[in-house]
DRENKE-106406 format. One line per 2 residues: number of its first residue (from 1); for each residue x, y, z of C-alpha. Coordinates in steps of 0.02 Angstrom, whole numbers, always signed. Layout:
N
NUM> X,Y,Z; ...
***
This chain:
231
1> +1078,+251,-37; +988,+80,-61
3> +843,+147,-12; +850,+274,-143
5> +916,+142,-281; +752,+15,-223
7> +663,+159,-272; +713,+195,-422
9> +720,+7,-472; +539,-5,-447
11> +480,+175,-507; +595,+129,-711
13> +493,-34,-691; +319,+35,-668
15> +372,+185,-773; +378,+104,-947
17> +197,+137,-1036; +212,-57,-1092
19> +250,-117,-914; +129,+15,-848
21> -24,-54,-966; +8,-246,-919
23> +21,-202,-725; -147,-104,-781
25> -211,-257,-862; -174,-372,-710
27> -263,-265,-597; -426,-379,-632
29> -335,-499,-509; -342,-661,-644
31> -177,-714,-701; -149,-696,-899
33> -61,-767,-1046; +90,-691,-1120
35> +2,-668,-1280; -167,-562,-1206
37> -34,-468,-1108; +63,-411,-1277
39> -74,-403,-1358; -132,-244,-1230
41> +18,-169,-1222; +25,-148,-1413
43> +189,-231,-1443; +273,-401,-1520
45> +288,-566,-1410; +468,-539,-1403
47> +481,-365,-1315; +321,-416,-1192
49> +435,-578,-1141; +576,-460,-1101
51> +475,-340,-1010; +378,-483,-904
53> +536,-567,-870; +589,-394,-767
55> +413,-368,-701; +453,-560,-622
57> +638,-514,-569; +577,-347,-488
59> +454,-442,-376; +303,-355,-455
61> +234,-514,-551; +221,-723,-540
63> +226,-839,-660; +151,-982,-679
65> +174,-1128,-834; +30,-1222,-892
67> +79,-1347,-1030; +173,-1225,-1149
69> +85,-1071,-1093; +162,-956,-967
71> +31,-849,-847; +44,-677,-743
73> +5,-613,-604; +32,-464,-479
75> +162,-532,-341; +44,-479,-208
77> -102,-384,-141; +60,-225,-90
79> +102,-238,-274; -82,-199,-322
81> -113,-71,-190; +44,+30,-261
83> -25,+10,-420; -184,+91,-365
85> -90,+252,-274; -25,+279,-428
87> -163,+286,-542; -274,+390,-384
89> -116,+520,-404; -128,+514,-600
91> -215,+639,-727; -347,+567,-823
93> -280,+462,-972; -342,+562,-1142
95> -481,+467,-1228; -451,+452,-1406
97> -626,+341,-1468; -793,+289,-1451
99> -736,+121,-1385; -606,+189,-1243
101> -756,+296,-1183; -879,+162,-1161
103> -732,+43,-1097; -692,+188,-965
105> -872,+227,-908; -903,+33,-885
107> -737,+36,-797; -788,+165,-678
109> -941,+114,-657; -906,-52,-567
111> -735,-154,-568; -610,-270,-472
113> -462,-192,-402; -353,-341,-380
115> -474,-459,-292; -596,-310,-212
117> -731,-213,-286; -700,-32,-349
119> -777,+92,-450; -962,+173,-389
121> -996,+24,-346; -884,-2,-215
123> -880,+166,-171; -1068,+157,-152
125> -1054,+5,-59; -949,+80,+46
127> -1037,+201,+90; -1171,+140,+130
129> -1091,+19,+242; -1043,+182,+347
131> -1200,+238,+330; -1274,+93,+430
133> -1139,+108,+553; -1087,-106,+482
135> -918,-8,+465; -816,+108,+562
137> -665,+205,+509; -531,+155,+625
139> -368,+251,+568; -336,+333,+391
141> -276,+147,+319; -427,+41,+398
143> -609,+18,+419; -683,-68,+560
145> -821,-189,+569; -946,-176,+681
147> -1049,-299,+798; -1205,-278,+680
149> -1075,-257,+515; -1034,-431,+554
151> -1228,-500,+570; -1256,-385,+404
153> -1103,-479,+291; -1194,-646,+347
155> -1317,-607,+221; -1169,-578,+94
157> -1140,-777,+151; -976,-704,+216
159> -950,-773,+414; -812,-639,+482
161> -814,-740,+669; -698,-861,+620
163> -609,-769,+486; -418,-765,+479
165> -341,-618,+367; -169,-686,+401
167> -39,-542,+343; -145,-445,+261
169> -256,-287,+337; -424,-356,+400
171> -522,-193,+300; -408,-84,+208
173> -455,+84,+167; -412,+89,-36
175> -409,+239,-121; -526,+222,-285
177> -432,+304,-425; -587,+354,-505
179> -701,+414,-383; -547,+491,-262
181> -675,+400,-127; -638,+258,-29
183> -674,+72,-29; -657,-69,+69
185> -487,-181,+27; -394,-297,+113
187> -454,-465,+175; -631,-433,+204
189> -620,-324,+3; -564,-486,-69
191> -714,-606,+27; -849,-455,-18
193> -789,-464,-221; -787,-667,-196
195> -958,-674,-129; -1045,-553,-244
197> -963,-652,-388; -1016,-830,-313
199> -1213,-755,-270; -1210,-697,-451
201> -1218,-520,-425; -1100,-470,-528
203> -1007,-562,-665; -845,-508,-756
205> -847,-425,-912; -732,-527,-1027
207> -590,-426,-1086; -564,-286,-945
209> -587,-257,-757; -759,-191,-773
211> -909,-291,-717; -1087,-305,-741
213> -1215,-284,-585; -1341,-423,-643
215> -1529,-431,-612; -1502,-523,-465
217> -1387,-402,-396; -1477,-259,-434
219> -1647,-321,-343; -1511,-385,-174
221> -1455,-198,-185; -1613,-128,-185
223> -1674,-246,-51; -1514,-219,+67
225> -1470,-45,+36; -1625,+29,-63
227> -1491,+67,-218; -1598,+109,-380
229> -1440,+32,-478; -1452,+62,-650
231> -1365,-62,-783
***
């Protein structure tokens, strides 16, 4: 019985389509304002303080205060994951304009998923990691890394020999809600997305998840993989 009523604690939570669009909105991995977080889900300050405050309670968000500003974030790397599952498990949201159809194709086209990179591009990544054997797929939650992975993520500036994932999974296998392919998550997702950030391969889009491959990414992908990625 308290399994069942954890379960349906979280599942009302995540169920509201206000809750559901901030958790959405958080999904970028950067922690946001109240404000930009009402703003999204399309209602008053008022009613996105009450529903924060039991996105906090139910373990799904943190706060944190800056001067008079308040700022969210998922809980956790779990929290996002879930989040994930559930959109991969989802129908297709309707598109109702111009703008949500050139938001969604930018979204699918590249993107963070919490702090890793999703979309075709980190499907394609992915793949191609596979492809070169610099992965391995060790069980259906986990890639591996192999000897000459290792040697290959050195030119990502990304040193895995004295890494130290902690708790989390070393190389999750993530489920891309868009694609219905895998990419890589987990600890080595998270310093993949930081490095390709930091080398200036991609940048963020301001606004949404999506990012932009830049010219500099686009000639390292061409160079490492022999990816024709179009902008």
């Amino acid at each position: 019985m308290n399994a069942y009523h954890n379960i349906v604690s979280v599942a009302s939570l995540i169920g509201d389509p206000s809750r559901a669009k901030m958790l959405d909105a958080l999904m970028g991995g950067q922690a946001l304002p109240a404000g930009e977080l009402a703003y999204i889900a399309g209602v008053s300050p008022q009613t996105a303080s009450a529903h924060l405050s039991k996105l906090v309670k139910g373990n799904l968000l943190k706060v944190e205060s800056q001067g008079r500003h308040r700022y969210y974030r998922l809980a956790n790397a779990e929290v996002a994951q879930f989040v994930e599952m559930l959109e991969a498990l989802s129908p297709s949201r309707p598109v109702r304009s111009l703008r949500q159809s050139e938001e969604l194709v930018k979204v699918r086209r590249a993107r963070t998923c919490y702090d890793h990179l999703a979309g075709q591009l980190g499907v394609a990544l992915t793949n191609a990691w596979l492809e070169r054997s610099y992965l391995s797929i060790l069980s259906d939650r986990e890639f591996g890394v192999t000897d000459e992975g290792a040697e290959h993520f050195l030119r990502w500036g990304i040193d895995l020999r004295s890494s130290s994932p902690g708790r989390r999974v070393f190389a999750k296998r993530c489920l891309d809600w868009s694609e219905r392919y895998h990419h890589v998550g987990g600890y080595l997702g998270a310093r993949i997305a930081s490095a390709a950030l930091a080398n200036g391969w991609v940048e963020r889009i301001d606004g949404t998840r999506a990012l932009r491959v830049t010219e500099r990414g686009r000639d390292s992908l061409r160079d490492m993989y022999g990816m024709d990625w179009q902008p």
